[in-house]
C-alpha positions as CSV (number, residue, x, y, z in Angstrom):
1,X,-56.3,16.6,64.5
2,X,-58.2,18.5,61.9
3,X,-55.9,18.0,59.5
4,X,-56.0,18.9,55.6
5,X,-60.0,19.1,56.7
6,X,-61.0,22.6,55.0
7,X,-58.8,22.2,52.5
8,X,-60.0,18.8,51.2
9,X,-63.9,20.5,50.9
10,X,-62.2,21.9,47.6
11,X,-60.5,19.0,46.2
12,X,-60.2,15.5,46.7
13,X,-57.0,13.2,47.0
14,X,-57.2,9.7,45.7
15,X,-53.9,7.7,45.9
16,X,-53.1,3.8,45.4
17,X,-50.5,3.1,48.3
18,X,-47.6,1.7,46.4
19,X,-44.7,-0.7,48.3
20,X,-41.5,1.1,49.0
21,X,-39.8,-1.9,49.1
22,X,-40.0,-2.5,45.5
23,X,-37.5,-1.4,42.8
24,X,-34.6,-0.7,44.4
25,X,-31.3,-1.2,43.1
26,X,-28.1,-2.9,44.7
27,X,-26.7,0.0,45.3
28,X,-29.5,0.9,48.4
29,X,-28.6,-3.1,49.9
30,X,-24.5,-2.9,51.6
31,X,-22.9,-3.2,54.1
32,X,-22.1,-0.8,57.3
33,X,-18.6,-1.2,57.2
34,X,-17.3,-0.4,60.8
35,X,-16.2,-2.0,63.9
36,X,-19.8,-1.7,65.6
37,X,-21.3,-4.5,63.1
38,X,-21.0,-7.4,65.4
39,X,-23.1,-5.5,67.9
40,X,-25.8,-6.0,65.1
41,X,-28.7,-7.9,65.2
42,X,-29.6,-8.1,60.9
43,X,-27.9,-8.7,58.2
44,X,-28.8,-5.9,55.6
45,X,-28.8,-2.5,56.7
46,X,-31.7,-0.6,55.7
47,X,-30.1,3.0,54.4
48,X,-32.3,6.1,53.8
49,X,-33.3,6.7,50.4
50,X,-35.4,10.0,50.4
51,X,-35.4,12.9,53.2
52,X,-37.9,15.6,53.3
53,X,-37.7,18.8,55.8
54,X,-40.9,18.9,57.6
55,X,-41.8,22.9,57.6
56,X,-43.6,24.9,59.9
57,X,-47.7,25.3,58.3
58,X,-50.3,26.8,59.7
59,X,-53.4,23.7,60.9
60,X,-56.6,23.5,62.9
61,X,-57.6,26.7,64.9
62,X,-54.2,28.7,65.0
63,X,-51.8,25.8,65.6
64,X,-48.7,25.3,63.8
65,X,-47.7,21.9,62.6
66,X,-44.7,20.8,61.0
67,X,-45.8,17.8,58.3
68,X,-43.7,15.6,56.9
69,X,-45.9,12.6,55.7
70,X,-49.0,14.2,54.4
71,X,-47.5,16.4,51.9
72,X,-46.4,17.1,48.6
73,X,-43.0,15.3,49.0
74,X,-44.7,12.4,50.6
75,X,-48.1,11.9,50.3
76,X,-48.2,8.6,52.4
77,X,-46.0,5.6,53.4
78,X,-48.1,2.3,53.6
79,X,-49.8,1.8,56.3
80,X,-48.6,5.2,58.0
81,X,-51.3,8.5,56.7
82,X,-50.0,11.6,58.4
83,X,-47.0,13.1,60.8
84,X,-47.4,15.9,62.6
85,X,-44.8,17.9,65.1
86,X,-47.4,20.1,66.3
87,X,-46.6,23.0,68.5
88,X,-50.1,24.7,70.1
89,X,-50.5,27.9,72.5
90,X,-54.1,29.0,73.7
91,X,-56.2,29.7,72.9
92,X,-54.9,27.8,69.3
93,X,-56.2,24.6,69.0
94,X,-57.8,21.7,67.6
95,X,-61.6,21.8,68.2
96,X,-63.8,19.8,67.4
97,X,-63.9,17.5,64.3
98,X,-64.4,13.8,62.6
99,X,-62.0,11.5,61.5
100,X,-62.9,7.4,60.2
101,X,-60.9,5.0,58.6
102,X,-58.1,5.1,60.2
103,X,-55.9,5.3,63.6
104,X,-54.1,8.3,65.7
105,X,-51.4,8.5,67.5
106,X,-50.8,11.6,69.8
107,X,-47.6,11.4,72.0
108,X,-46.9,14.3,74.0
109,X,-43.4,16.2,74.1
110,X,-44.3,18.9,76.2
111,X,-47.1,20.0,78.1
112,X,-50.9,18.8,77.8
113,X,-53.6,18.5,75.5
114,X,-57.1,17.8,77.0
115,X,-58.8,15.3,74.9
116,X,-62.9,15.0,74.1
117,X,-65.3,12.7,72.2
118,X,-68.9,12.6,71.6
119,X,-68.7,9.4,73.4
120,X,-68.1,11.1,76.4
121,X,-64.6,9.6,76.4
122,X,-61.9,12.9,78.5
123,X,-58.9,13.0,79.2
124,X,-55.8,14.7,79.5
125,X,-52.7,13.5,77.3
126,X,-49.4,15.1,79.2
127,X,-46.1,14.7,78.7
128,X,-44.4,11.5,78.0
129,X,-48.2,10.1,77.6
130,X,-49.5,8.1,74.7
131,X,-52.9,8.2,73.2
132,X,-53.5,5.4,70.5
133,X,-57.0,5.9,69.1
134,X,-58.8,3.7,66.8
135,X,-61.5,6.3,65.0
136,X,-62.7,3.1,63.0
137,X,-66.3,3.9,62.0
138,X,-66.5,7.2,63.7
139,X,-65.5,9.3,66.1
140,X,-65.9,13.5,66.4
141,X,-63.5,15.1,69.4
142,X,-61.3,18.0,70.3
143,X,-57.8,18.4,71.2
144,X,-57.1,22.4,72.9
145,X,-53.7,22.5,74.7
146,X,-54.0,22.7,79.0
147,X,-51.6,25.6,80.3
148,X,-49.4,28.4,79.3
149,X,-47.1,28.8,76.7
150,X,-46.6,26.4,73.7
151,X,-47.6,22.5,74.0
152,X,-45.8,20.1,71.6
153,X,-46.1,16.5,70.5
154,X,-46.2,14.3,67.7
155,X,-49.1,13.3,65.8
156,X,-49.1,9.7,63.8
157,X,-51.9,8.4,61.6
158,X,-51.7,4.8,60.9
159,X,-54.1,3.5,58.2
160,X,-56.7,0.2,58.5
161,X,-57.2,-2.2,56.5
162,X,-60.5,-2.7,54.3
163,X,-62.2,-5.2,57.1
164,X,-61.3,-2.9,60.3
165,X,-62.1,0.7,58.9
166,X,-65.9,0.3,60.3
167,X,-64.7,-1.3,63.9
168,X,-66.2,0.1,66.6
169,X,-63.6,3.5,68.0
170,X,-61.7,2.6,71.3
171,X,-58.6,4.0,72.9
172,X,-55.2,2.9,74.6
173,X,-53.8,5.1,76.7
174,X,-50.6,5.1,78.4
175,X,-48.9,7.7,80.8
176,X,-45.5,8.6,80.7
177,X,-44.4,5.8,83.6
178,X,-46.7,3.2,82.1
179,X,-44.4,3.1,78.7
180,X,-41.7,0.5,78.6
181,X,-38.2,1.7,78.1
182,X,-34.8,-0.5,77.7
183,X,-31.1,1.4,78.1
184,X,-27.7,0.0,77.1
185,X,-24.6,2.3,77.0
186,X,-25.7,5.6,76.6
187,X,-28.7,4.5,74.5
188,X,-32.8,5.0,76.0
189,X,-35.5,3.7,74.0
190,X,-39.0,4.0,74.8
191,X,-41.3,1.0,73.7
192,X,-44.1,3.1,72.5
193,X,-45.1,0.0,69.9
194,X,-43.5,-3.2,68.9
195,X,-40.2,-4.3,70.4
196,X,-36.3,-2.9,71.2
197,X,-33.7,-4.8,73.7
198,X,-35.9,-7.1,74.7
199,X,-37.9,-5.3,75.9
200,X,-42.2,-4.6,74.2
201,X,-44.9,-2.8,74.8
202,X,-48.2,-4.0,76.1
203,X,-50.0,-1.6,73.1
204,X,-52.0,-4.0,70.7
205,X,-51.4,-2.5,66.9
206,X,-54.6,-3.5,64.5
207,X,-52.1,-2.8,61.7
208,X,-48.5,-4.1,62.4
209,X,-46.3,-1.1,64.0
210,X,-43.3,-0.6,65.2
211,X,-42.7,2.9,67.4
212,X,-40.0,4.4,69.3
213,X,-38.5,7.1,70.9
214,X,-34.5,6.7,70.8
215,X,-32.2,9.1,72.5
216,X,-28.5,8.6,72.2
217,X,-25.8,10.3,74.1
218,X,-23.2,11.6,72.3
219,X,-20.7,8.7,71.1
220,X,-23.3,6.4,71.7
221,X,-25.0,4.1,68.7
222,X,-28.0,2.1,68.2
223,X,-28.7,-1.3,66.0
224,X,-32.4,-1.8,66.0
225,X,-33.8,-5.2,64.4
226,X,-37.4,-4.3,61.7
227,X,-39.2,-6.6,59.9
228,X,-37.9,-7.2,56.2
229,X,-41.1,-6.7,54.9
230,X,-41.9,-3.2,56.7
231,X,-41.8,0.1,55.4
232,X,-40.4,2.4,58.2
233,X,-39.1,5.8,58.4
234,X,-37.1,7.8,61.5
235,X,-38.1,11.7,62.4
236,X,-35.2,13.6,64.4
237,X,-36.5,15.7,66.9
238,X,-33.4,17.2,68.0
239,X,-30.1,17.0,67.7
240,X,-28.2,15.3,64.6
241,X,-27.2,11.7,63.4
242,X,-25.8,9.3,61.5
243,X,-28.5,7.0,59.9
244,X,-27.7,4.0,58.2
245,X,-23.9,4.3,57.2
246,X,-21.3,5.9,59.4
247,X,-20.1,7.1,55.8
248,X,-23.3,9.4,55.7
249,X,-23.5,13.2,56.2
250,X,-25.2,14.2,59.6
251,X,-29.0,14.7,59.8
252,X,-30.8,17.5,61.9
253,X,-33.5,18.1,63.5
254,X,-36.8,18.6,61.9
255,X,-36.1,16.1,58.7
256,X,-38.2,12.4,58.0
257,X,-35.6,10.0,56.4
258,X,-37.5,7.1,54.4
259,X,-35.8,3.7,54.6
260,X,-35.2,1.8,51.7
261,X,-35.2,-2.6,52.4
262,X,-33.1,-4.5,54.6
263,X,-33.7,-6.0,58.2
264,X,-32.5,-3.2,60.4
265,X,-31.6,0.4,61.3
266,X,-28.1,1.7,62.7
267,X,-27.8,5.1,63.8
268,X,-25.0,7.0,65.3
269,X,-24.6,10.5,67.2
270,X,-20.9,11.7,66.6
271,X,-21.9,15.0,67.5
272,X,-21.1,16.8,71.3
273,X,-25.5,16.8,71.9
274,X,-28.0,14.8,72.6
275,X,-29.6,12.9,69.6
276,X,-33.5,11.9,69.8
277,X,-35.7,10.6,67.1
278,X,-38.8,8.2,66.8
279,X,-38.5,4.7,64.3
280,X,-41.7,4.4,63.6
281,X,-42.3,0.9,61.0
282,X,-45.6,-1.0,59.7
283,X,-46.6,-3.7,57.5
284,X,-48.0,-2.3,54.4
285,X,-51.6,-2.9,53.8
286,X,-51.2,-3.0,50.2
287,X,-54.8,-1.5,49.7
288,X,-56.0,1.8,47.7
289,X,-56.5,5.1,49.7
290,X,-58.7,7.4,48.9
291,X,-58.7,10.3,51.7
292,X,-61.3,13.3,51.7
293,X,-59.5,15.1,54.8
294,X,-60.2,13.2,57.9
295,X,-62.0,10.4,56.2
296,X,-59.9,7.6,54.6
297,X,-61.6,4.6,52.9
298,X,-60.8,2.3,49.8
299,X,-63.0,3.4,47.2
300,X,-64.7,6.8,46.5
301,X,-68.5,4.9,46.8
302,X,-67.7,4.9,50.6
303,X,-66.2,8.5,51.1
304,X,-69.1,9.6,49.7
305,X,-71.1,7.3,52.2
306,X,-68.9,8.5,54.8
307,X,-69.6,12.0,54.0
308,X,-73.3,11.6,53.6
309,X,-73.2,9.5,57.5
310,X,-71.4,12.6,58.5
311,X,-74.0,15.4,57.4
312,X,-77.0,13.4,58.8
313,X,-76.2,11.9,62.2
314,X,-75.6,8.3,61.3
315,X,-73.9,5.1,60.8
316,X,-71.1,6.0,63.4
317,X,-72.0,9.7,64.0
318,X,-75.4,9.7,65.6
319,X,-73.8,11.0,69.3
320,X,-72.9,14.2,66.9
321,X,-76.2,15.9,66.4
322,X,-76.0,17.1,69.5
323,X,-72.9,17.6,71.1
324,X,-70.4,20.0,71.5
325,X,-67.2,20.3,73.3
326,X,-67.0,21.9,76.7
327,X,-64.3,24.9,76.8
328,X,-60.9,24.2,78.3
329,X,-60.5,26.4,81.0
């Protein structure tokens, strides 16, 4: 998406991603006292230690996004960039723009967004579908929503390291019946990245991720397993839980919780609803960002080589000069 694009031809960002997992006292690393613990699969709960309310913000051409990494409360969370709840009616949209550096993730909610590249790469992402693109050294595309009325999804951008940011672009792309779920009483995952129950997804992750959509019934609770060493974080995107401790106040909709260390996640829904969110984990890359809009690199020496590729048809975005995205109709 044409995220932060305009707004970064005025200023430009340059953050050294820091480890989460550092500095944090005893007080973040206990127990969840309650009878579900030897349902378990870890031995130190990871508990949240910031939460930020993603709000609605105008992005791209009309659309209406609600951010919670990518802003001012959290500017990133090694290796993960950018996430997006976007909600898009035509003819809003996403036209056509560059991105490099980096990986997106665009899993739709509801409805379609038709998808094209200057590779000649279409497509149509509907819902339940999953489209994991690797921009690597370039890619320029559109994304303008297919139907009436508003189309939703989530948007995730996942950082590369230093040796893969000039890769050549590819895609994976699931539909909805292609992605792997597992269900145990009264809990659905769906294996969009990494592993739950048993059960993985075929999705090969250049960085380390973890990704899934968890819906719990009410009563029901989940106990999911992440890697010690991972930063990870869970989006609600409806209903309200318990996340971490059953001691903890309810979380609604709308809100990123950051997890502080420890080997796992329990959540529970004591509420009369439905609960869904995505845990969404990844090995930090431990390198410096520095981001002009769609364009993340290490060091400002390649931004600026990124933008000058960019203005003059090369290294990556030769296929630009002259193409243009056919109209959704």
């Amino acid at each position: 998406m044409r995220a932060i694009f305009h707004q970064s031809l005025c200023y430009l960002s340059l953050t050294t991603t820091a480890k989460t997992t550092k500095n944090f006292g005893p007080s973040f690393i206990r127990k969840v006292m309650s009878t579900s613990d030897q349902y378990s699969s870890f031995n130190t709960p990871r508990l949240p230690i910031k939460k930020v309310l993603a709000k609605p913000q105008r992005e791209g051409d009309g659309a209406v996004v609600r951010r919670s990494i990518g802003r001012s409360e959290l500017k990133n969370l090694d290796p993960f960039l950018m996430l997006d709840e976007f909600s898009v009616t035509a003819p809003a949209g996403f036209p056509d723009h560059p991105h490099r550096g980096f990986e997106t993730v665009t899993y739709m909610l509801q409805g379609a967004i038709t998808h094209q590249d200057f590779a000649g790469h279409k497509g149509t992402i509907q819902t339940g579908d999953i489209q994991w693109m690797t921009a690597g050294r370039g890619i320029i595309h559109s994304e303008m929503p297919v139907g009436e009325g508003a189309q939703k999804g989530l948007q995730l951008w996942i950082n590369l390291s230093s040796k893969d940011k000039m890769i050549e672009p590819r895609y994976q792309e699931l539909v909805s019946e292609e992605i792997k779920r597992a269900e145990q009483d009264g809990v659905e995952v769906r294996v969009i990245a990494g592993e739950s129950m048993g059960v993985q997804s075929p999705v090969y992750t250049r960085t380390p991720t973890m990704y899934l959509d968890v819906t719990l019934k009410p009563s029901a609770q989940v106990h999911q397993p992440i890697p010690e060493s991972w930063n990870a974080f869970v989006y609600i995107i409806e209903g309200e839980g318990l996340f971490g401790s059953l001691g903890s106040s309810p979380v609604p909709a709308h809100h990123v919780l950051v997890l502080g260390p420890g080997d796992g996640l329990s959540v529970w829904n004591k509420s009369s609803k439905p609960l869904r969110f995505v845990l969404i984990g990844g090995q930090p890359l431990n390198e410096p960002v520095v981001q002009y809009g769609p364009f993340v690199m290490n060091t400002q020496a390649e931004i600026d080589q990124t933008i000058e590729d960019y203005h003059y048809f090369k290294n990556g975005f030769e296929m630009a000069k002259y193409w243009k995205s056919q109209s959704v109709g």
